[in-house]
C-alpha positions as CSV (number, residue, x, y, z in Angstrom):
1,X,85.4,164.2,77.1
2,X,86.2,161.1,79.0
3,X,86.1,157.6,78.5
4,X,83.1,156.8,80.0
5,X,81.7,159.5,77.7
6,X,82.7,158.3,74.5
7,X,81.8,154.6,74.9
8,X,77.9,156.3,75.5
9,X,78.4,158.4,72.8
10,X,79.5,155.3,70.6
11,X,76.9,153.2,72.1
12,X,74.1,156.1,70.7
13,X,75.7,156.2,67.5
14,X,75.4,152.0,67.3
15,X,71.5,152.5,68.5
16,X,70.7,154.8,66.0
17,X,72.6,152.7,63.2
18,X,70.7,149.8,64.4
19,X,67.2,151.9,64.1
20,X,68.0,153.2,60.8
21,X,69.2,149.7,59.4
22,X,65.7,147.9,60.4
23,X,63.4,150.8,59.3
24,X,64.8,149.8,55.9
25,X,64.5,145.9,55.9
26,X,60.9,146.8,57.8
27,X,60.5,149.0,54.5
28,X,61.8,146.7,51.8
29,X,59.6,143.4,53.9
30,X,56.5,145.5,53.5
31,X,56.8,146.5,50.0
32,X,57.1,142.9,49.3
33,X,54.2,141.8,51.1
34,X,52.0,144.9,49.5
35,X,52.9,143.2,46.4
36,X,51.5,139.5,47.8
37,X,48.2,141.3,47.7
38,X,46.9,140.3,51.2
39,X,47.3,136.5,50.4
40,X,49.3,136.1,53.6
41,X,52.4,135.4,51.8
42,X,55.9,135.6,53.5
43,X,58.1,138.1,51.2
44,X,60.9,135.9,49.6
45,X,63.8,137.8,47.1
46,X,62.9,135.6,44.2
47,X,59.0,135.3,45.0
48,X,56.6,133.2,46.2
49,X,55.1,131.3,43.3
50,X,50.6,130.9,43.5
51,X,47.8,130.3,41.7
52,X,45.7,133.4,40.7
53,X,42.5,132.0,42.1
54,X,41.5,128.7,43.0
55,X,38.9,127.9,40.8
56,X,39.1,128.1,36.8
57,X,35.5,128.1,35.1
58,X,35.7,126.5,30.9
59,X,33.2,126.0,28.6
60,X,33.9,122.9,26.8
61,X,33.6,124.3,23.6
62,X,36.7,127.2,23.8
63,X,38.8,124.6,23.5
64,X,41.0,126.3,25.7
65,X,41.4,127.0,29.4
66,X,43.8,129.7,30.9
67,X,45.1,129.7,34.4
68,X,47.6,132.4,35.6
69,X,50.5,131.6,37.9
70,X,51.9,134.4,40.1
71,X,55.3,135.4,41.4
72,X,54.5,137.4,44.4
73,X,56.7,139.4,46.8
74,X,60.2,139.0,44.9
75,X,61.0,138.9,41.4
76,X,64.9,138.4,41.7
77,X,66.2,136.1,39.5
78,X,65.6,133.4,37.3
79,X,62.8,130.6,38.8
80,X,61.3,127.8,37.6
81,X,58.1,125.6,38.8
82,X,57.1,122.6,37.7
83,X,52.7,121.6,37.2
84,X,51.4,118.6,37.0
85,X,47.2,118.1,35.5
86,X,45.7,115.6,37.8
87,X,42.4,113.4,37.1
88,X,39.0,114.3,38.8
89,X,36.0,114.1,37.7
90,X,38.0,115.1,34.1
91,X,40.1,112.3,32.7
92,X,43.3,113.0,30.6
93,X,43.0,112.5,27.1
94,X,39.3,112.2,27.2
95,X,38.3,115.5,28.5
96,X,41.7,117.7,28.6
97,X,45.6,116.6,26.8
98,X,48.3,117.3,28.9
99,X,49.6,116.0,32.0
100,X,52.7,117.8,33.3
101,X,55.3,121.3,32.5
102,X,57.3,123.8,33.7
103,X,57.0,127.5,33.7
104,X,59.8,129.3,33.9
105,X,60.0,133.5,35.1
106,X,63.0,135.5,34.1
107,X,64.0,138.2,36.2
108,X,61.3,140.3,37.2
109,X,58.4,138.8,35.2
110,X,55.5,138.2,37.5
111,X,52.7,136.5,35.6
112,X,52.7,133.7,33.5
113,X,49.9,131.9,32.1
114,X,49.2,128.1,31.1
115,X,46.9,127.3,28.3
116,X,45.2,123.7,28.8
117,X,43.6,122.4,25.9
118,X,40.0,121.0,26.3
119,X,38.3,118.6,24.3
120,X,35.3,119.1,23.2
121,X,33.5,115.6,22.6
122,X,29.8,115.4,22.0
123,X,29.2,113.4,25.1
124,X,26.9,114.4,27.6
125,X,28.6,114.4,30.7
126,X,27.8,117.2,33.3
127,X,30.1,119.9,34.4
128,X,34.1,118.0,34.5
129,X,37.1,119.0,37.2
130,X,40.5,119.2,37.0
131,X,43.6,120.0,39.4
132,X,46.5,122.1,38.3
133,X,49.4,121.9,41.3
134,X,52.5,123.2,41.2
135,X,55.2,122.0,42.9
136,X,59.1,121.8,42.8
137,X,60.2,125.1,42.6
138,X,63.5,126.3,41.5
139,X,66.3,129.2,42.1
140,X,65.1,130.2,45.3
141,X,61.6,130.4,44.9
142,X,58.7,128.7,47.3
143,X,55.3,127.8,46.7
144,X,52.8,129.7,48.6
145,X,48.9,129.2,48.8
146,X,46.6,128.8,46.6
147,X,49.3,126.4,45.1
148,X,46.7,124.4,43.1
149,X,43.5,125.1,41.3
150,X,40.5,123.2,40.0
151,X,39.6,123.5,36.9
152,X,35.6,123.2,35.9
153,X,34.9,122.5,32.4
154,X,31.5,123.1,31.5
155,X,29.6,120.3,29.3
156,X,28.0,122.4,25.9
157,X,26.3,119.0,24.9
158,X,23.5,119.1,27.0
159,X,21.2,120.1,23.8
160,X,21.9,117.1,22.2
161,X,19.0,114.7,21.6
162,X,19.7,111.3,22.4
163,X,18.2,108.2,20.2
């Protein structure tokens, strides 16, 4: 074997090295973004933090409204991101309490979920809205899209008789 031999022998061995060694990240990337469930989400290591759905539906009389935050892609590490409630048609204090959080994932929890509490006042007012947004992630995570949600909270005092 000469020299000119070897260096296309070592050259073939680097190649295939190269192939094998992007099959996997091309593996691990698409596992990720399986797990983003088609939301068009870029796979991140510590995840990519959304909003379930974008629209919330609460009767006023639960008393309570649930929306569920997702950690999509990765789950490495320890994250944080913050929420803030924001006034629509809803006004704090009147219609929901609350105006601000954090949630936090440890490693390799996925879902969280934020109860809201509603108030149920005996005002007839039509249906209410709401925004939840998160924003200022921590420990490597990102927000992806939805990153907010509205919530509708559903007036139960339309039977009342007024005098």
């Amino acid at each position: 074997m000469n020299l000119k031999d070897s260096v296309r022998l070592g050259s073939d061995k680097l190649r295939m090295v190269i192939i094998v060694m992007i099959s996997i990240v091309l593996v691990f990337t698409l596992q990720g973004a399986a797990s983003a469930k088609g939301k068009g989400i870029t796979y991140n290591k510590h995840g990519v933090i959304v909003m379930h759905k974008e629209l919330y539906h609460v009767k006023e009389g639960q008393r309570y409204a649930a929306v569920t935050v997702e950690r999509l892609g990765g789950s490495m590490g320890n994250v944080t991101v913050d929420y803030c409630l924001c006034d629509l048609t809803a006004k704090k204090g009147s219609d929901f309490l609350g105006s601000s959080g954090t949630i936090a994932f440890r490693n390799g929890e996925r879902t969280k979920r934020i109860q809201l509490k509603i108030i149920d006042d005996q005002i007839i007012e039509g249906m209410e809205t709401f925004r939840v947004k998160l924003m200022n992630p921590k420990g490597g995570a990102v927000i992806g899209k939805p990153g907010e949600a509205i919530v509708e909270i559903i007036d139960n005092d339309n039977n009342v008789v007024v005098a």
